[in-house]
C-alpha positions as CSV (number, residue, x, y, z in Angstrom):
1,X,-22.1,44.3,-5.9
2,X,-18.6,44.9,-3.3
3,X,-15.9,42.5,-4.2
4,X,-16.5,40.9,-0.8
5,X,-20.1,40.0,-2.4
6,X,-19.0,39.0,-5.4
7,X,-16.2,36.6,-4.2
8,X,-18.8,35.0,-1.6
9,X,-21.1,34.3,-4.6
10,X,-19.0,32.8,-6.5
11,X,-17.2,30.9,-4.2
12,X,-17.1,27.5,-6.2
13,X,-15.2,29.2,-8.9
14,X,-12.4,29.8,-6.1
15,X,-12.2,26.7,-5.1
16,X,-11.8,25.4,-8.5
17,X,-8.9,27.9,-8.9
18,X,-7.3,26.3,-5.8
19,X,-7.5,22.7,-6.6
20,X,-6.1,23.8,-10.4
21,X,-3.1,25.5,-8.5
22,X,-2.7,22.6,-5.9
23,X,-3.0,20.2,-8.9
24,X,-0.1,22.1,-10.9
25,X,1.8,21.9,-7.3
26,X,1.6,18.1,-7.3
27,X,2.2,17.8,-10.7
28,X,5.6,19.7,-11.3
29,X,6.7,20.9,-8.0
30,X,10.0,19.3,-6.2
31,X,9.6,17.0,-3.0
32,X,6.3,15.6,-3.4
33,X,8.0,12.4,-5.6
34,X,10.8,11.3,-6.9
35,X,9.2,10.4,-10.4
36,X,10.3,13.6,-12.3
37,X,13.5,13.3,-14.5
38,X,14.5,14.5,-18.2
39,X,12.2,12.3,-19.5
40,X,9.1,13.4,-17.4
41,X,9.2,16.5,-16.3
42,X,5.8,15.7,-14.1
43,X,5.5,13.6,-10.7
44,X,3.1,11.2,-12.7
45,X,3.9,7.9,-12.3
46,X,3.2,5.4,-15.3
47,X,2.6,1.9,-15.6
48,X,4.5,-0.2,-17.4
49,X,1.7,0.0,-20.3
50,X,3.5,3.8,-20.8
51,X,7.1,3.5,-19.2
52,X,8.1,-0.1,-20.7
53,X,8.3,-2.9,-18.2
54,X,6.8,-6.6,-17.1
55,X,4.1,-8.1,-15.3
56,X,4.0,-11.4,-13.4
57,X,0.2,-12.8,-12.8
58,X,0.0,-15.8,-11.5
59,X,-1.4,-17.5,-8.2
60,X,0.6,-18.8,-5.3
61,X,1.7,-22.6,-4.6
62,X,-0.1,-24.6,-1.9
63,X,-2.9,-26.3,-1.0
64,X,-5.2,-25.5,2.5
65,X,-7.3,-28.2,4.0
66,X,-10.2,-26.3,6.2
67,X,-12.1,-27.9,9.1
68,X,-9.8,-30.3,10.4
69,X,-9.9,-32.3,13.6
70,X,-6.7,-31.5,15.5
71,X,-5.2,-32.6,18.6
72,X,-5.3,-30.4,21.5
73,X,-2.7,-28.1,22.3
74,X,-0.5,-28.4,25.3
75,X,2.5,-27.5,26.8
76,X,4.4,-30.3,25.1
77,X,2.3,-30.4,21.7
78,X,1.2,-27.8,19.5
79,X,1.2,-26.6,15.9
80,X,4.9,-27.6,15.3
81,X,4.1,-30.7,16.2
82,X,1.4,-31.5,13.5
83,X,3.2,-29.6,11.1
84,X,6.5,-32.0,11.4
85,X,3.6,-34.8,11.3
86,X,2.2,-33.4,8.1
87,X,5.2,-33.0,6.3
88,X,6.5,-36.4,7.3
89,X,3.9,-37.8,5.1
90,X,4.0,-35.8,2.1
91,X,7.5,-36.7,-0.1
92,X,9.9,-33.5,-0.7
93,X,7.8,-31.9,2.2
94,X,9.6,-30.0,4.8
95,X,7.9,-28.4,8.0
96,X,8.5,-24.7,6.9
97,X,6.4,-25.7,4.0
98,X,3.6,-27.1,6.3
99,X,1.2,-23.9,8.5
100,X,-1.0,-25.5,11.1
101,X,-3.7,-22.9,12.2
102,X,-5.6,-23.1,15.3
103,X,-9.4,-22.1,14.7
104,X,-11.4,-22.9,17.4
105,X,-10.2,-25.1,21.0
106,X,-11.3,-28.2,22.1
107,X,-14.7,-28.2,23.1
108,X,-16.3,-31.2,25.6
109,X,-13.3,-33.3,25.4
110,X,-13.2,-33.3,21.3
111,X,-10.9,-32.4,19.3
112,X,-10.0,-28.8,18.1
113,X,-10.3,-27.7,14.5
114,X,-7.7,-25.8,12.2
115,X,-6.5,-25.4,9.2
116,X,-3.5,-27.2,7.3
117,X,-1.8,-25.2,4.6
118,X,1.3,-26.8,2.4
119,X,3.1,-24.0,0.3
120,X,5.5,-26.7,-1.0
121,X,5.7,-27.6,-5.1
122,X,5.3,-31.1,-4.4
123,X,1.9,-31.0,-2.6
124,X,-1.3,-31.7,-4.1
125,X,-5.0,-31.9,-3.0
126,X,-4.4,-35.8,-2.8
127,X,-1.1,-36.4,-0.9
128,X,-2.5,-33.8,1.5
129,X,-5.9,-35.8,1.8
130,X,-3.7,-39.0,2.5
131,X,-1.8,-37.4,4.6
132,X,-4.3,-36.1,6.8
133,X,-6.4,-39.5,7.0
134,X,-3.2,-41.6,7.9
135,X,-2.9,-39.1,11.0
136,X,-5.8,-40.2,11.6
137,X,-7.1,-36.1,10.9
138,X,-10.9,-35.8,10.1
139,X,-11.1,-32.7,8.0
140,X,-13.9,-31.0,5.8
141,X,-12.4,-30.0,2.7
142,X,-8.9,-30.0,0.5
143,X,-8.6,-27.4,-2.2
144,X,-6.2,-25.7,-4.1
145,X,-4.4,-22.3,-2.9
146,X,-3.4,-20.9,0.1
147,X,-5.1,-19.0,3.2
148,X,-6.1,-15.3,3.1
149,X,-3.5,-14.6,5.5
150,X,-0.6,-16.1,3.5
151,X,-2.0,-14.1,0.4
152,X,-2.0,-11.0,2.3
153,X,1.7,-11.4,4.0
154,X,2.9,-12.6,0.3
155,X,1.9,-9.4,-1.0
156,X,3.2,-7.3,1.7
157,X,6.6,-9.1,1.6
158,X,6.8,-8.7,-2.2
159,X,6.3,-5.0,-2.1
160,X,9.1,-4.5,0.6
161,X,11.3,-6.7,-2.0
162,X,10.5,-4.4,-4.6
163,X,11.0,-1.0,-2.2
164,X,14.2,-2.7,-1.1
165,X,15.5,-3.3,-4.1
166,X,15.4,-0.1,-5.4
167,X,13.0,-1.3,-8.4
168,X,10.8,2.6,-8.2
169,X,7.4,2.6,-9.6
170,X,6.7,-1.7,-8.7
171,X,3.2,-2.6,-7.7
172,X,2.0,-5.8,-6.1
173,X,-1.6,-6.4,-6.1
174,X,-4.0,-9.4,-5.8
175,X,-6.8,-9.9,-8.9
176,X,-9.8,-11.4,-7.9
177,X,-11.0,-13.5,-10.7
178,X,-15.0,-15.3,-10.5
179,X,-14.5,-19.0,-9.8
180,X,-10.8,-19.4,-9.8
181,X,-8.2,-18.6,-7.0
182,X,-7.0,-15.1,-6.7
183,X,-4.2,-14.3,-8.8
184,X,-1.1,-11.9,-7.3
185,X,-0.1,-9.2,-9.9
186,X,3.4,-8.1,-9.7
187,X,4.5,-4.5,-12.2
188,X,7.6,-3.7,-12.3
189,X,8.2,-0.5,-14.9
190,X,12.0,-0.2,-16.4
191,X,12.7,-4.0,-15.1
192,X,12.8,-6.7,-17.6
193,X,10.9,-10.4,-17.7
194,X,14.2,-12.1,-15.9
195,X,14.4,-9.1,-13.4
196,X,10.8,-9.6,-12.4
197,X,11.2,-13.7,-12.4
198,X,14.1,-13.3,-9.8
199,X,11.6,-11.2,-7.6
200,X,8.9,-13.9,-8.2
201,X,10.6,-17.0,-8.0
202,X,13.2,-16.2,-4.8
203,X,11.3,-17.4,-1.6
204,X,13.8,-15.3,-0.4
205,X,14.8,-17.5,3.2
206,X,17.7,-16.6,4.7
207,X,19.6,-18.5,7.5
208,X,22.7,-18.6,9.1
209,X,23.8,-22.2,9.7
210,X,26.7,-23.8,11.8
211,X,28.5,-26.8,9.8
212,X,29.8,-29.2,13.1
213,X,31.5,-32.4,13.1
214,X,30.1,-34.9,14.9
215,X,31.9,-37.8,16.5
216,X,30.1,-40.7,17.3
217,X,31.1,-44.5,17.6
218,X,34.6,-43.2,15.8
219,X,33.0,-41.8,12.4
220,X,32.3,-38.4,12.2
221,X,29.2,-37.0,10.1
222,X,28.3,-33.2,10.1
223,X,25.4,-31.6,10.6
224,X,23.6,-28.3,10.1
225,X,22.2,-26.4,13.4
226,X,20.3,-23.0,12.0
227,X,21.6,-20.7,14.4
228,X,19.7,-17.5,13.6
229,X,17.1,-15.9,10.3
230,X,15.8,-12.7,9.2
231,X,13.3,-13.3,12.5
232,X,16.3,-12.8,15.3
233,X,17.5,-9.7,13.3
234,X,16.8,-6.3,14.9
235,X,18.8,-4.1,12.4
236,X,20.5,-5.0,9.0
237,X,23.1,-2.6,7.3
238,X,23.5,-1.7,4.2
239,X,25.2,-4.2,1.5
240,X,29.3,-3.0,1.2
241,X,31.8,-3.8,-1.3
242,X,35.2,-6.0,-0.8
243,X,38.1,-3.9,0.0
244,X,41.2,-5.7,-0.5
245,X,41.2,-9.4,0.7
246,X,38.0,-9.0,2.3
247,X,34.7,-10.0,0.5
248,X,31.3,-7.6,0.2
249,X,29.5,-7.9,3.3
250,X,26.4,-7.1,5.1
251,X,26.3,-6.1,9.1
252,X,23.6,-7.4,11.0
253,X,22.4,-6.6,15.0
254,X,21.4,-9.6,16.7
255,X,17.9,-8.8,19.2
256,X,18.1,-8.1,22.6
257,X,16.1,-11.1,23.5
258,X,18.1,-13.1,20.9
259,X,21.6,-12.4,21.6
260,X,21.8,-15.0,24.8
261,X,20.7,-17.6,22.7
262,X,22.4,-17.0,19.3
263,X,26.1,-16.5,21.6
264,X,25.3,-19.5,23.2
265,X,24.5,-21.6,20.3
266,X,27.4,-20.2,18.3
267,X,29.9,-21.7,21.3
268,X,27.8,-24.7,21.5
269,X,28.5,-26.0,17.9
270,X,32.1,-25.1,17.9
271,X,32.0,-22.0,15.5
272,X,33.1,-20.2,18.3
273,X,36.3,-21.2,20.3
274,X,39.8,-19.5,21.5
275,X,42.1,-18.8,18.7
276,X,39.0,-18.4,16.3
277,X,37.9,-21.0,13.6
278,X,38.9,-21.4,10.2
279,X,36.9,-22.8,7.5
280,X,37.1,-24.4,4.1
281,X,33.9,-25.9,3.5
282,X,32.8,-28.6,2.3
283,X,36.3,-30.0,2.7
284,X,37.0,-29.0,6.9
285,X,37.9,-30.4,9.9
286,X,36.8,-27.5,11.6
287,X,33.1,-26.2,12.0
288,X,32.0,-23.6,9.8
289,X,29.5,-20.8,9.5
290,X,27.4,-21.2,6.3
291,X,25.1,-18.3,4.4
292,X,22.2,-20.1,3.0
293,X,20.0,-18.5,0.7
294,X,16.3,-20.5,-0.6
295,X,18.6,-24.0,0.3
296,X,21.8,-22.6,-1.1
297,X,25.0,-22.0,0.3
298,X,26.3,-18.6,-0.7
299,X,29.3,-18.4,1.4
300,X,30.8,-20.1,4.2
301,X,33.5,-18.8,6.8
302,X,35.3,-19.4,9.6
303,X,35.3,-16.6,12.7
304,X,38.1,-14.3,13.7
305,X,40.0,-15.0,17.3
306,X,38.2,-11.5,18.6
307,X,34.9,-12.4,17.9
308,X,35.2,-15.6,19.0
309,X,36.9,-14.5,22.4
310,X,34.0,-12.0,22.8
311,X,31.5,-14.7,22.7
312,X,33.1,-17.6,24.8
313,X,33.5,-14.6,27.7
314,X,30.1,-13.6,27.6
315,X,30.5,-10.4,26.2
316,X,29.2,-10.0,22.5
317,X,25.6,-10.5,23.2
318,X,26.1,-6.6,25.4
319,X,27.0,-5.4,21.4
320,X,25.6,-8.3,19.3
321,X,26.5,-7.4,16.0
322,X,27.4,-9.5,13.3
323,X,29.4,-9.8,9.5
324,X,28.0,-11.3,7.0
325,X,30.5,-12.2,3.8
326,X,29.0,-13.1,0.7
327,X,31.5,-13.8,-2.8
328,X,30.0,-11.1,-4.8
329,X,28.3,-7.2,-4.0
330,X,25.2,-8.6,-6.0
331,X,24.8,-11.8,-3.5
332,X,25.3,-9.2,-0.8
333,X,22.6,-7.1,-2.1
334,X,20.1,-9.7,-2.5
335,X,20.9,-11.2,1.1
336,X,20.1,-7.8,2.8
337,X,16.8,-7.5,0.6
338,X,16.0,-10.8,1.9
339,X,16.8,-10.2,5.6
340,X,14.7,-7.1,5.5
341,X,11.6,-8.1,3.8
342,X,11.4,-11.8,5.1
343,X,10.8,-14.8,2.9
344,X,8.1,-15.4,0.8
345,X,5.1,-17.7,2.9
346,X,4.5,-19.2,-0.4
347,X,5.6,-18.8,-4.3
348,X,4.1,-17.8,-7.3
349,X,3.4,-20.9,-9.7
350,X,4.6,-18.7,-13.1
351,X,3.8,-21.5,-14.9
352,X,0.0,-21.1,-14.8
353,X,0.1,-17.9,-14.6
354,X,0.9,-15.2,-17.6
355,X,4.0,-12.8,-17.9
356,X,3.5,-10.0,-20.3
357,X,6.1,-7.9,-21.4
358,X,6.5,-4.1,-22.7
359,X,9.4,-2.6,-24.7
360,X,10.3,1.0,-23.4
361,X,10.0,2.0,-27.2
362,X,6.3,0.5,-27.2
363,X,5.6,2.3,-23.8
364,X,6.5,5.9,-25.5
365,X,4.3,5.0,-28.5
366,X,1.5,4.5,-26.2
367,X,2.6,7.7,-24.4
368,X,2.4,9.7,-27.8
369,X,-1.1,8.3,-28.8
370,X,-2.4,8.4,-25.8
371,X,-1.9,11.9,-25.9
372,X,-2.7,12.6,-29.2
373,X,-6.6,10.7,-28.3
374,X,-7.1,13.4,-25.2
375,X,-6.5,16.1,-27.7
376,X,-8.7,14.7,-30.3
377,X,-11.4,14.1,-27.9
378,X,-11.3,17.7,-26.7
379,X,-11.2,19.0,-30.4
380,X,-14.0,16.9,-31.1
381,X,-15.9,18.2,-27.6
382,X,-15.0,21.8,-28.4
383,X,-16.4,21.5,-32.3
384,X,-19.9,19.8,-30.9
385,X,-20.3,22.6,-28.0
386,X,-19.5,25.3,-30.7
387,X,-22.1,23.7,-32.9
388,X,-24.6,23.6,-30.4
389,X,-23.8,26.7,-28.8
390,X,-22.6,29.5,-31.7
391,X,-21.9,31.3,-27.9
392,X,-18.5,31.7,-26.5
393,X,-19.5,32.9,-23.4
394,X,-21.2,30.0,-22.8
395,X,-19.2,27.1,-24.9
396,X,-15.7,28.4,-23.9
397,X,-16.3,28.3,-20.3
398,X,-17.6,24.5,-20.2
399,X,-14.4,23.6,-22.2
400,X,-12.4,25.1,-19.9
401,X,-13.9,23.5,-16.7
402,X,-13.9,19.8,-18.2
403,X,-10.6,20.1,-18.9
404,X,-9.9,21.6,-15.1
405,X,-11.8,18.4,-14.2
406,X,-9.6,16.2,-15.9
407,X,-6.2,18.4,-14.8
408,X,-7.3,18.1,-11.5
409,X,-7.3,14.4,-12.1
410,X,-3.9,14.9,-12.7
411,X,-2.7,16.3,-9.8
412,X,-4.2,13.6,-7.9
413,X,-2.6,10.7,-9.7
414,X,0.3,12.8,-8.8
415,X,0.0,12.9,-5.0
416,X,-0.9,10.0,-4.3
417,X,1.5,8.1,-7.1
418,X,-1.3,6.1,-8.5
419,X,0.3,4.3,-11.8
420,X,-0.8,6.0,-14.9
421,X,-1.6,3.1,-17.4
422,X,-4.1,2.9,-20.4
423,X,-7.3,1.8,-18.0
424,X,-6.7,5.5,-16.1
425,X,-6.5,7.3,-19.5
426,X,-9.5,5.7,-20.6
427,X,-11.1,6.9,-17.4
428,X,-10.0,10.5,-18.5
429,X,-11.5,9.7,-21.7
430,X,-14.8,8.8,-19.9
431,X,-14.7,11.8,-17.7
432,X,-14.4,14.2,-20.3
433,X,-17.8,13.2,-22.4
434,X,-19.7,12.6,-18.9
435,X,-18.6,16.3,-18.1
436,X,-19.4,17.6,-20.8
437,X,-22.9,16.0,-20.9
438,X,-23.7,17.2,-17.5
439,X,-22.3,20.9,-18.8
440,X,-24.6,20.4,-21.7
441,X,-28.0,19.5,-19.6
442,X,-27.2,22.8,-17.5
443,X,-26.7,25.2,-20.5
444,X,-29.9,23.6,-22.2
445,X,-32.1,23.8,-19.0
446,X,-31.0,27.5,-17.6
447,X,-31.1,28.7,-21.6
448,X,-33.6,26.8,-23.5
449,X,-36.5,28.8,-21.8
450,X,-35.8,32.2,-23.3
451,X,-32.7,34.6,-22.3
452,X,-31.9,34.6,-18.3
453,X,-31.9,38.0,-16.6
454,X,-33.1,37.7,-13.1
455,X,-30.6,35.5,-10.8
456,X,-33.4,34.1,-9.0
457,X,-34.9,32.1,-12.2
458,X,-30.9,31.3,-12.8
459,X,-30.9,29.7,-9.8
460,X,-34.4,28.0,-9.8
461,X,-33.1,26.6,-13.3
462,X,-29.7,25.9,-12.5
463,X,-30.7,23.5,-9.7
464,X,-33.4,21.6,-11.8
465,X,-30.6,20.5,-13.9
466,X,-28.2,19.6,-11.0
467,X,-31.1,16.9,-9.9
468,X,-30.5,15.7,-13.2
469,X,-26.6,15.2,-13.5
470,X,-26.8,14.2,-9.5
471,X,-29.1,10.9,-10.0
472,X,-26.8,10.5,-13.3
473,X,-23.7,11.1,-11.4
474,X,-25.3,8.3,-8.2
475,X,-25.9,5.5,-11.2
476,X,-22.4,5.8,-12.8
477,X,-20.7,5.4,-9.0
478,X,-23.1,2.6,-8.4
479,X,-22.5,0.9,-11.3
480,X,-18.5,1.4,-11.3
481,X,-17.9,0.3,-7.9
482,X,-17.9,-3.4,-7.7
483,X,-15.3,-2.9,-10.7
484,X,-12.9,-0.3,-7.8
485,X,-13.6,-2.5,-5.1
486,X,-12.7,-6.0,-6.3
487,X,-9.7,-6.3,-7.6
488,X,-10.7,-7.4,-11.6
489,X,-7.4,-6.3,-12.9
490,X,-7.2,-3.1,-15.6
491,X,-10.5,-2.5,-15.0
492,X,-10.1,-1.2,-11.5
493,X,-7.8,2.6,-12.3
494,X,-10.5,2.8,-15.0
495,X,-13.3,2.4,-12.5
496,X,-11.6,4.4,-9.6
497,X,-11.2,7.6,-12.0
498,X,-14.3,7.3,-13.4
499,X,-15.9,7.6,-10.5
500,X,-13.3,10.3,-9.0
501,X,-14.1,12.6,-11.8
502,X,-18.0,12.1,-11.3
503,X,-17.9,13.3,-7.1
504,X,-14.8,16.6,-8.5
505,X,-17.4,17.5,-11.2
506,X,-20.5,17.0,-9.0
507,X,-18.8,18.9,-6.2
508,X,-16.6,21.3,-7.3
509,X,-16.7,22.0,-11.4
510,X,-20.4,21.6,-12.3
511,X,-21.4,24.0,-9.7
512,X,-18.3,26.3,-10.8
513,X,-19.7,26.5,-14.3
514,X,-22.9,27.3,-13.0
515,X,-21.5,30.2,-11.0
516,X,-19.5,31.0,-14.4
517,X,-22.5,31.0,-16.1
518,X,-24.6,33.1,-13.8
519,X,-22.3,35.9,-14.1
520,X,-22.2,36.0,-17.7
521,X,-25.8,35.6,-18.6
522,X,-27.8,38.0,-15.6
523,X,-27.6,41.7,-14.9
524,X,-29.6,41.5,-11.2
């Protein structure tokens, strides 16, 4: 047979070669992540089950009401309105705290129907049912948790925390559990319990505030007038430290359809005059510009004479950028994290949730015997097989492809950075025996009729036995894939690579070993 024969018949072993050599690309090669370091030389990423680290489960705060009677929106009411109205009722209830959801309009003069959702800690199913009847709101039901849409924008803000704050390898998922609300999963490997807590418990809202006298009937009172959040922001810089007298800072640019506004509120309250303002809150005559952080004040400040010149003329909103001064670099840091990933819709309620905890020392013990079980289970493969076999040419080439099964497992996890934790090894684990069982049934069936010479009764043999290991291969992906697609926790990287090693060795290995085999056992 010509070599161009030869390599068009045995194509499948080719493309196994191909995927081994990508997989050993994605595994050790620069740029594809950042993961690799002295202490793993790969671009695997572990969990924090093998790279030490916490976990935060628990569900979010709130409670949604669902089919409620609401008035009509016009120009001059809406969902602010009944959320101020909601949270009116409800003690230690602000309107932030209070979503108002428009599901359907107003149909033949009745009302329309929404949803009500409180994300405050003070809110339960029954001052939200009181609430709602003293309104005179009919609604259908009151539970506990929040709206799919909260869950989902929770999640997405606390990954962007995560990526923001430079925590690599974090993971934020939601875990579906049967008859209980869905729980939000948040891994963080390398950070410990009171790193992760900070994450969890920060809602994370940032606002700049003007602090104004105001005279009336000769007494002055102040009063705070939210002059701009993470919302009006079109860029924020990086955090910087204090130089001399000045404090760490971060620079923010004001949007373009912002700017107008946020000048002319800034000269409105005072903040900004001629000759600048100076400030020494709580204690000041004069009005002050206030950082406020989750309902703290991290900093206040007065504003230079050029910036405050530039925004009584008119000017700064052409160039509206801004300073932000915090006291320390680590309050800076967690302001511009905060600015660019938003504030949390709702918070995690640790306390019914669980936080579990690994020691990097524990994490490399679980690395070692994690190891040390994928090479007993291929000794233990390999002695069965030779057993079976007494053939090298036929037991040493079905080692050999499960483990460029499981290799090219590997390389996957690589590329696409899926955290390697115990469940994924123990879907290794699982890969390896089903391989080698489907190996196994297409030895037996090409080599339990009598020796194989003609290619044609290989063949007609060879693809008896695939209809075998296909049906099995259908049943294990059928029967894995509820556990992939809902969310049940660990069980979900031990279902997906399960069922990714089933479609590479149906696909690409079995039929490589049959090729393999084909050549070694016929002469025509």
């Amino acid at each position: 047979m010509s070599l161009l024969g030869s390599v068009r018949e045995n194509w499948r072993v080719g493309l196994l070669v191909v995927i081994v050599a990508l997989s050993t690309a994605f595994l050790f090669a620069p740029g594809f992540d950042s993961a690799a370091s002295a202490d793993n030389p790969t671009n695997l990423q572990y969990g924090l089950e093998l790279d030490g680290g916490t976990e935060v489960r628990a569900p979010l705060v709130g409670v949604t009401a669902e089919g409620v009677s609401l008035p009509e929106r016009n120009e001059s009411f809406g969902s602010a309105e009944v959320e101020a109205a909601v949270a009116g009722e409800i003690r230690d209830v602000a309107p932030r705290e209070v979503t108002v959801r428009y599901t359907s309009p107003s149909r033949d003069g009745g009302p329309a129907t929404g949803v009500v959702e409180v994300t405050a800690a003070s809110a339960t199913q029954t001052n939200l049912e009181t609430a709602l009847s003293t309104l005179d709101y009919e609604f259908e039901t009151v539970r506990e948790g929040v709206t799919q849409q909260t869950l989902d924008e929770t999640v997405s803000v606390l990954k962007q925390k995560i990526n923001e704050g430079g925590l690599s390898g974090g993971t934020v998922r939601t875990i579906d559990l049967p008859g209980a609300r869905p729980f939000v999963s948040v891994q963080v490997p390398g950070s410990d319990r009171s790193e992760v807590l900070d994450i969890v418990n920060s809602r994370g809202a940032v606002r700049v505030v003007a602090y104004q006298p105001v005279r009336e009937n000769g007494t002055t009172t102040y009063v705070n007038e939210t002059i701009f959040t993470d919302g009006a922001l079109q860029r924020i810089g990086s955090p910087r430290e204090g130089q001399g007298n000045r404090l760490p800072s971060v620079q923010v640019r004001i949007a373009g359809s912002d700017a107008a506004r946020v000048q002319q509120t800034f000269v409105e309250t005072g903040v900004a005059q001629r000759g600048g303002t100076r400030c020494s809150y709580p204690d000041t005559a004069d009005p002050c510009l206030l950082v406020v952080r989750d309902g703290r004040v991290v900093n206040s400040f007065g504003m230079s004479p050029g910036l405050a010149q530039g925004m009584v003329d008119g000017e700064w909103q052409d160039d509206p950028s801004f300073v932000l001064r915090v006291n320390s670099f680590e309050e800076a840091q967690q302001v511009s994290i905060d600015l660019r990933a938003g504030a949390l819709p709702a918070a995690l309620n640790v306390d019914e949730g669980t936080t579990r905890t690994t020691a990097p020392a524990q994490g490399a013990d679980f690395k070692r015997d994690s190891l040390i079980a994928g090479i007993l289970a291929v000794f233990a493969v390999s002695g069965v097989v030779f057993l079976r076999y007494g053939e090298a040419e036929v037991a040493l080439p079905m080692i050999v492809t499960a483990m460029a099964e499981v290799y090219a497992l590997l390389g996957l996890a690589a590329l696409i950075q899926y955290p390697v934790d115990l469940s994924v090894i123990g879907g290794f684990i699982a890969v390896i025996g089903t391989g080698v069982d489907d190996l196994i049934i297409i030895a037996n069936e090409v080599m339990d009729e009598g020796d194989v010479q003609s290619r044609r009764v290989f063949q007609s043999r060879f693809r008896k036995a695939f209809w075998v290991i296909g049906a099995a291969a259908a049943t294990t992906v059928i029967a894995m894939s509820p556990l992939a697609v809902l969310s049940l926790g660990d069980l979900q990287g031990f279902a997906i690579f399960t069922i990714l090693g089933v479609f590479v060795g149906v696909f690409v290995t079995r039929p490589a070993y049959g090729d393999i085999l084909r050549s070694l056992l016929t002469d025509r």
